[in-house]
N, C-alpha and C positions, 0 to 999 in steps of 0.2 A: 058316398063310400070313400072316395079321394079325396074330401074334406078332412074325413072322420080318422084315415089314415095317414096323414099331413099331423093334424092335431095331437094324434098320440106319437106320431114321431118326433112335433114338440114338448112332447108331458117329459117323454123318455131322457130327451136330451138336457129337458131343464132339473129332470133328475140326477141322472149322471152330473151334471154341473156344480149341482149342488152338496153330493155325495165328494165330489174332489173338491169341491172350495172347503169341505167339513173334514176331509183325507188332510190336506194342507195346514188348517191351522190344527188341528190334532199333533200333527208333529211338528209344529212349531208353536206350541204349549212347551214351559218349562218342564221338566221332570221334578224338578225340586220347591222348595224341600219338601221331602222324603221320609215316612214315619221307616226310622229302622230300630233295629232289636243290637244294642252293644254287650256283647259277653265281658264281663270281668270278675275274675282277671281272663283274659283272653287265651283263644287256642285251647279252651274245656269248654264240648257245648253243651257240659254240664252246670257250668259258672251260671251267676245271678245274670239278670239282664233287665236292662234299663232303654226306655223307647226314649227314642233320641231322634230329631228334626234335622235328615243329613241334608246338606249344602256343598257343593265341590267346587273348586276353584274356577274363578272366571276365565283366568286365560292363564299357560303354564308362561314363566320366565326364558324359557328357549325351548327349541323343540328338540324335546327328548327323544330319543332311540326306542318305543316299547314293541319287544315280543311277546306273542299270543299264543299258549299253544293248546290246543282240543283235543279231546279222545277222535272225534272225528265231527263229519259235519253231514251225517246222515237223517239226520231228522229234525225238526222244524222246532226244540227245545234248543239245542244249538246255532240255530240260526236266528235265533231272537237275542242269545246272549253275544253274538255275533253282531246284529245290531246296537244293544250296549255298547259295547268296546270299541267301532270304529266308529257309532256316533258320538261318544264322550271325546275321542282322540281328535276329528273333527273341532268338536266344539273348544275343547282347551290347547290347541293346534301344534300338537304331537305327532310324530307318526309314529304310523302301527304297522307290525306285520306280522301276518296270525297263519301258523302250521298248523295242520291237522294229520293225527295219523292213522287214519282209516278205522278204528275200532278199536272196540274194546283189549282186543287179542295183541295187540299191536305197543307193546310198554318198551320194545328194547329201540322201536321205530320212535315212538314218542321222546325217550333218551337222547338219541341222535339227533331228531330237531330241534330239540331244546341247547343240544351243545354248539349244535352250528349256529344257530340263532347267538349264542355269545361271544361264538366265533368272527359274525360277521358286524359284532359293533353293538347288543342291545346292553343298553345301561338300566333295564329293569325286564323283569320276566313275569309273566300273568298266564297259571299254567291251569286249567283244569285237567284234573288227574286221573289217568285210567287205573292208577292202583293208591291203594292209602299211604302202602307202607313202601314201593318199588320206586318211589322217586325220591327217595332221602339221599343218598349219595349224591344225585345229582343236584338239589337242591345246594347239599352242604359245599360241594364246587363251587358252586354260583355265588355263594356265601363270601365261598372265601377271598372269593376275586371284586366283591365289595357291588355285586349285582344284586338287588333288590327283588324276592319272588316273593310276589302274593298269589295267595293260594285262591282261585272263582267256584266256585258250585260245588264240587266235588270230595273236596277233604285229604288234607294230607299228614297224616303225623307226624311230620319232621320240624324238631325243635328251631329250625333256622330261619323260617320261614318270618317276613316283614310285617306281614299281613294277611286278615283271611277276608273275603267277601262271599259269604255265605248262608246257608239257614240247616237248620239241624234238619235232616233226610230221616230221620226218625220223628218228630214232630209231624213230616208229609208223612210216611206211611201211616204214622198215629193215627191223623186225620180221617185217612182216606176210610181206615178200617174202625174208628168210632164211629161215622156215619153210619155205616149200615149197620154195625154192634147197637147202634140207640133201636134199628128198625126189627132189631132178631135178639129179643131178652130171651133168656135161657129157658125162662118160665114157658115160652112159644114152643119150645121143641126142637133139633137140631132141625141145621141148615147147611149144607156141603156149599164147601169157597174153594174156587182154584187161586193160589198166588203166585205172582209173575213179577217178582223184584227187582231184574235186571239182570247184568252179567256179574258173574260170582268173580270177589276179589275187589270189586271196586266199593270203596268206603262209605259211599253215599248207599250202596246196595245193601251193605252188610247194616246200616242204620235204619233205612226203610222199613226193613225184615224186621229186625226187632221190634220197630214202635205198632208196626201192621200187627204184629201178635200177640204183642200188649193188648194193645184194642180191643182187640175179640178174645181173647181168651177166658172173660167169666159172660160170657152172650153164648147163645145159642147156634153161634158159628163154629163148621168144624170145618181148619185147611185138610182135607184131602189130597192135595198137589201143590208142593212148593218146587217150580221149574225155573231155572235159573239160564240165562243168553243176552246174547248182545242181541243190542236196540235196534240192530236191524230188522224191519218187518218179514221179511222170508225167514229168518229165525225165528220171527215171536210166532208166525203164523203155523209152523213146525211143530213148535212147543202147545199151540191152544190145539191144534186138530191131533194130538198124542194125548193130554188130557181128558178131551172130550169123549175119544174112543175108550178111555180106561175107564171113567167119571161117569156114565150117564145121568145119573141125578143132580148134577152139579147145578147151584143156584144163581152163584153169583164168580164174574170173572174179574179179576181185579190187578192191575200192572201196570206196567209202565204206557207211555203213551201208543207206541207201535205196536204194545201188544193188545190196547184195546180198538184201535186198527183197525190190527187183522181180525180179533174175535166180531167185531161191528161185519164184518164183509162175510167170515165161515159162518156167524149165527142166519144171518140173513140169509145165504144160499141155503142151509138145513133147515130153514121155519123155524128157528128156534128163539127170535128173540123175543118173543113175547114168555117165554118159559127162562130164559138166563138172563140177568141183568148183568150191564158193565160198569166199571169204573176204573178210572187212571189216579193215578196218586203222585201225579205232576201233571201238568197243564201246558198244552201247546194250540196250533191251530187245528188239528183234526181232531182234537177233544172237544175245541171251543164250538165248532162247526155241529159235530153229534151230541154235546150238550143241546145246543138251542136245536135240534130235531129230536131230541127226545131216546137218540140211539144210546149214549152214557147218561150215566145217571149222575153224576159230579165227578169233580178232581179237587184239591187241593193246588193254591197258587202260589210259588216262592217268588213270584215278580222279578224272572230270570231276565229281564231287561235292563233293571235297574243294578242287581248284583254285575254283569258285564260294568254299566258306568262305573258305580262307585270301586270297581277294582282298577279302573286306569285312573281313576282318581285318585287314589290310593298310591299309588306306585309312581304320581307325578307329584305327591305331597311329598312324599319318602324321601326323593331324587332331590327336592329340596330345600328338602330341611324342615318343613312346615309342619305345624302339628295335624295328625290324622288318627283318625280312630284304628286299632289294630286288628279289630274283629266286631264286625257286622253283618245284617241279613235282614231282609224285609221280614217286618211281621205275617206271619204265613193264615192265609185263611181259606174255606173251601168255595168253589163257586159251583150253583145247579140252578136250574130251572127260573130260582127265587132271584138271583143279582145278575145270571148273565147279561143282561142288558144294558144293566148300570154299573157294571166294574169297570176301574182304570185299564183299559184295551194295553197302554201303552206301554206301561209298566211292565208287562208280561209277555208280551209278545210283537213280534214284526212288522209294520204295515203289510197289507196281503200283497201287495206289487213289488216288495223288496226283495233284491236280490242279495245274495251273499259277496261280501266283502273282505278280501284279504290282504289288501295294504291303502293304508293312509298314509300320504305321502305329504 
């Protein structure tokens, strides 16, 4: 029995061993090059696009000044692009220093860290935006004082802007909601959808929406509930158990990452998930996790790892002088049941032991 027990404490160990020597070179695999998606002419993510093999620079000329600044750093989509940005600055040996202002709600707090932040010295700014159109002014500031802002993830309409690193949020919700549209032809009969696109006002949300109803709207899907909040999960979980209550028939849940979450935790206390199905229409760790258990049924992946690098690379071309692409995004594609095993981990998301990071010195 002490033999047998001995033994599998060395199966275990030579497990573990083996999972961190495969931890290890995983992130010390190159990221590049990199199939991305170029808009031109740039800043329409309605322009042509052409896949393009990105490469960023091996090491910057001096170490540049870059601010980072976040809607917030409440969920584990943010702290993957998190990893982006202070791993690139890291590797082409920059420093970083990356603000966050707690949420969605929060655009006049995001303002003021972006103005201090160029108050205290940055010579380029890398903002993901809590609103499309509420950061123009300050953007056009920044502008004028000859700082460099690229625009990460999110979307901003302002003419001034250096650079975008990003992927069309309508394409993801596209995605998310032709999946299930190919599974509910019209010709089946309807099928009630709750949609949960984020918090209202932010650009990536107001894109999402659209491409999610595009999708469905000649399938046999009818939205029932379009509820709109920030990515905090006590909000999303607010928003799915007020649905639910009004909704009984509802088939299928579908939103942002914290909102399928919370729906994964409320379907399961009510016995309900074998009758509602979930899906996210962005991709983090607690989708990647209830993918391979079976609890979501896919997401859509903008390879938020790699948009974080390629915008401080981006912003460390800019700085100087070197040519750089003005507007890019990983090619976006869905992941379920069928690739989760075999997609690039890295690309999208955090090693699981990472923790958050807010200056690279």
């Amino acid at each position: 029995m002490k033999r047998t027990a001995v033994a599998a404490s060395a199966l275990a160990a030579g497990a573990l061993l083996a999972f961190t020597n495969w931890n290890v070179q995983a992130q010390d695999k190159k990221w590049y090059p990199f199939s991305v998606e170029e808009h031109n002419p740039p800043f329409d993510m309605a322009s042509p696009v052409k896949e393009v093999m990105y490469e960023p620079l091996q090491k910057a000329d001096k170490k540049w000044n870059i601010c980072v600044s976040f809607p917030h750093m409440k969920d584990a989509y943010w702290l993957a692009v998190d990893y982006g940005v202070s791993e690139e600055a890291k590797d082409l040996g920059v420093a970083m220093h990356l603000v966050e202002a707690g949420g969605y709600t929060n655009l006049s707090k995001q303002i003021s860290q972006i103005e201090d932040c160029a108050s205290n010295g940055a010579q380029a700014v890398v903002i993901g935006a809590i609103s499309y159109d509420g950061l123009n002014e300050t953007v056009k500031r920044l502008h004028d004082k000859n700082i460099p802002v690229v625009d990460v993830i999110n979307g901003m309409s302002s003419k001034d802007l250096s650079a975008k690193s990003l992927v069309s949020f309508e394409t993801m919700g596209f995605k998310a909601g032709e999946y299930i549209a190919k599974q509910n032809p019209k010709s089946a009969g309807e099928v009630e959808v709750a949609w949960f696109p984020g918090p209202p006002g932010a650009g990536w949300v107001e894109a999402g929406n659209k491409g999610f109803n595009d999708a469905v709207k000649d399938s046999g899907l009818k939205v029932v509930a379009t509820k709109y909040g920030d990515t905090g999960k006590e909000v999303q979980l607010k928003l799915v158990e007020d649905v639910l209550q009004a909704n009984p028939n509802i088939k299928y849940i579908v939103g942002t990452s914290p909102t399928t979450e919370a729906a994964v935790q409320l379907l399961r206390e009510r016995n309900l998930s074998d009758k509602i199905k979930v899906l996210s229409y962005y991709f983090t760790p607690g989708v990647y996790d209830n993918i391979k258990a079976g609890r979501v049924m896919a997401a859509p992946t903008d390879s938020a790892v790699v948009q974080g690098r390629v915008a401080i690379d981006q912003a460390v071309r800019i700085l100087e002088g070197k040519p750089y692409l003005k507007h890019v995004g990983p090619k976006i594609y869905v992941i379920d049941k069928s690739n989760i095993n075999s997609f690039d981990y890295a690309s999208s998301l955090a090693p699981a032991d990472w923790k958050p990071v807010f200056s690279v010195n």
